[in-house]
N, C-alpha and C positions, 0 to 999 in steps of 0.2 A: 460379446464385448461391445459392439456397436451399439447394443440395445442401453447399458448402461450411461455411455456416454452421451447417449440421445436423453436418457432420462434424465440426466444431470443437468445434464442443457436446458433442458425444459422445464427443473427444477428452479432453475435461476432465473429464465425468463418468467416466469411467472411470480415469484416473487418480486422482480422489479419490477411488475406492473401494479402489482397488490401495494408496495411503497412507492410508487412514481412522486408521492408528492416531496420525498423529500432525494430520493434518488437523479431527480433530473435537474434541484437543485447543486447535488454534491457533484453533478457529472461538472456542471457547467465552470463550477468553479475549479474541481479539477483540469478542465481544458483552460481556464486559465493560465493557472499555474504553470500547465506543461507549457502552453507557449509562452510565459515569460523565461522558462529555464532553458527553452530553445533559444527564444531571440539572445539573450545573455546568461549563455552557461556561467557555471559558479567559476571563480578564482581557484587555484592550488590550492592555496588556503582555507576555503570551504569546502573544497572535497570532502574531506575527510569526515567533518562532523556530516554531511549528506550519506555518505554513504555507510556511515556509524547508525546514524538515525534508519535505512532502511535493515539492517544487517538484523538489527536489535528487534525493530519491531516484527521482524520473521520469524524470528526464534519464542519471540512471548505468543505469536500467532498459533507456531506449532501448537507449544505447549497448553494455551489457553480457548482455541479454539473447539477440541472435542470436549470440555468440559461446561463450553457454553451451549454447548446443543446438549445438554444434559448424558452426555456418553462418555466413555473414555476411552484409555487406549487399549482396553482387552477387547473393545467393538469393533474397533478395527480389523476385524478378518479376512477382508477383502483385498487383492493391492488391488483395485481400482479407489480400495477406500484411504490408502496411505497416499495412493498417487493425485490424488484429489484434496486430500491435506496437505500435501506437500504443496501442491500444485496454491490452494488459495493462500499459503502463509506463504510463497513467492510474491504473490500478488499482492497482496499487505504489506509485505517488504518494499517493493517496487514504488507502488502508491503512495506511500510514505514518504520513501528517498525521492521521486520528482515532486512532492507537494513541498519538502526542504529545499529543496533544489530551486522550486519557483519562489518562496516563499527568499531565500538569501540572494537572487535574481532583485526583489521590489524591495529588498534594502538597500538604498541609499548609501554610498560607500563613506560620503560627508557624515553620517550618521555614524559610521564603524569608525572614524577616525576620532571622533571627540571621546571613544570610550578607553579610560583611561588601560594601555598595553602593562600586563605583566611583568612585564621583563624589565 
C-alpha cells in the first residue's frame, strides 16, 4: 500500500517539475488568491455561488478526469485508483471554490452595487 502511495507522489512531483514553467506560475497566483479570501472572506451572499462553483467543478472532475488520461472507469480496479480520483476531483473542487472565493474577495463591493439588483 505504501509503495503505491509513494509512486503516486512521485508521479506528481515529477510532473511538476517537467511543467514548472507554468505550475509555479499558477502556484503563485493561486497563493494570491488564497490570501485575498483569507484577508476578506466572502459575504453570506457569496457563499453560495463559491461554494456552487467548487461543488460543480468536483463532480465534472470525477466524471471528466479518467477520460482525459485516455482511461475510463472499468480501469479503475484498483481502490487506491478510485481513492486518488476521488481524492484529485476534491482538489479541483477546493482550488476552484478559493480561486472564487479570492477572486469575489478583489471585487470591489462599489462595483457590485451599480449592477442593476433583480428584485
Amino acid at each position: 500500500m505504501m509503495y503505491e502511495i509513494w509512486l503516486g507522489l512521485n508521479i506528481v512531483w515529477e510532473l511538476a517539475l517537467m511543467h514548472k514553467a507554468w505550475v509555479i506560475p499558477a502556484g503563485t497566483i493561486m497563493l494570491i488568491l488564497l490570501a485575498s479570501a483569507i484577508v476578506r472572506p466572502p459575504r453570506a451572499g457569496r457563499r453560495a455561488p463559491v461554494f456552487a462553483a467548487g461543488v460543480v467543478s468536483a463532480i465534472a472532475a470525477f466524471l471528466l478526469l479518467p477520460g482525459a488520461t485516455m482511461a475510463g472507469f472499468a480501469d479503475l480496479g484498483y481502490w487506491v485508483d478510485w481513492l486518488l480520483l476521488f481524492a484529485l476531483s476534491v482538489a479541483i473542487g477546493v482550488a476552484v471554490a478559493i480561486s472564487a472565493a479570492g477572486l469575489c474577495a478583489l471585487i470591489p463591493d462599489r462595483w457590485l452595487r451599480q449592477i442593476p439588483s433583480s428584485r
